[in-house]
N, C-alpha and C positions, 0 to 999 in steps of 0.2 A: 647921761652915762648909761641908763637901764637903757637907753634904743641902743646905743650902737652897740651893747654887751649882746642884747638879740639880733642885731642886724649879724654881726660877726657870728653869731651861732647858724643864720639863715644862709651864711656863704660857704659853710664846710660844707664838706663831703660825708658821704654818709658814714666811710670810717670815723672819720675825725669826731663825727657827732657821736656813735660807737663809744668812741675811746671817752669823752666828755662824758658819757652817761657811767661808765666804767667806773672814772676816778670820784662822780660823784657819790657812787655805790661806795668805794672803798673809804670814803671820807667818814660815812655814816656810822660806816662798819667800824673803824678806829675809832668814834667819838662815841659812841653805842658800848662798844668793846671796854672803853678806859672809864666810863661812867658805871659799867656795872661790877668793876673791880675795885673799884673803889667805895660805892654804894650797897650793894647785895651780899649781904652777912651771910647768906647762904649757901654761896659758889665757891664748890670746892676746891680752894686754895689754901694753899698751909703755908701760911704768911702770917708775919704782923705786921700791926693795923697799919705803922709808918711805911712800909714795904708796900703793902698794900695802895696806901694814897699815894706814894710816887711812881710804881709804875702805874698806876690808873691817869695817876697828871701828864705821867710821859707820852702815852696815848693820847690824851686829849692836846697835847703839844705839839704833837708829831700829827696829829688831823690835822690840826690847824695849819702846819706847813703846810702839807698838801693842798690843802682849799685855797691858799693863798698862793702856791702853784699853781694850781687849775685857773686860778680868775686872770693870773697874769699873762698866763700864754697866750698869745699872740697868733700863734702860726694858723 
């Protein structure tokens, strides 16, 4: 499964690998994002705590869809 996941990366184009490197940035970015909203008592938000763990879970939720976008496409 890990070859053809990289055979299939060695057949894009260099957009296509572009755009792959992209979503993999923005995946980070949201699960990076919802981990520190949830975690970091010191990030100025003015929220409570419950407010706080669920939008930081919906981040981390909503990465998740994306990465699991990202591994399925095909094209």
């Amino acid at each position: 499964m890990l070859k053809d996941m990289l055979n299939n990366i060695q057949k894009k184009s260099l957009k296509e690998r572009f755009l792959l490197v992209l979503g993999i940035l923005f995946f980070l970015i949201y699960l990076v994002l919802g981990l520190m909203i949830m975690f970091w008592e010191k990030l100025p938000l003015d929220m409570e705590p419950k407010y706080r763990y669920a939008f930081g879970g919906l981040l981390i939720v909503y990465s998740g869809i994306r990465f699991l976008r990202l591994i399925n496409s095909k094209e």
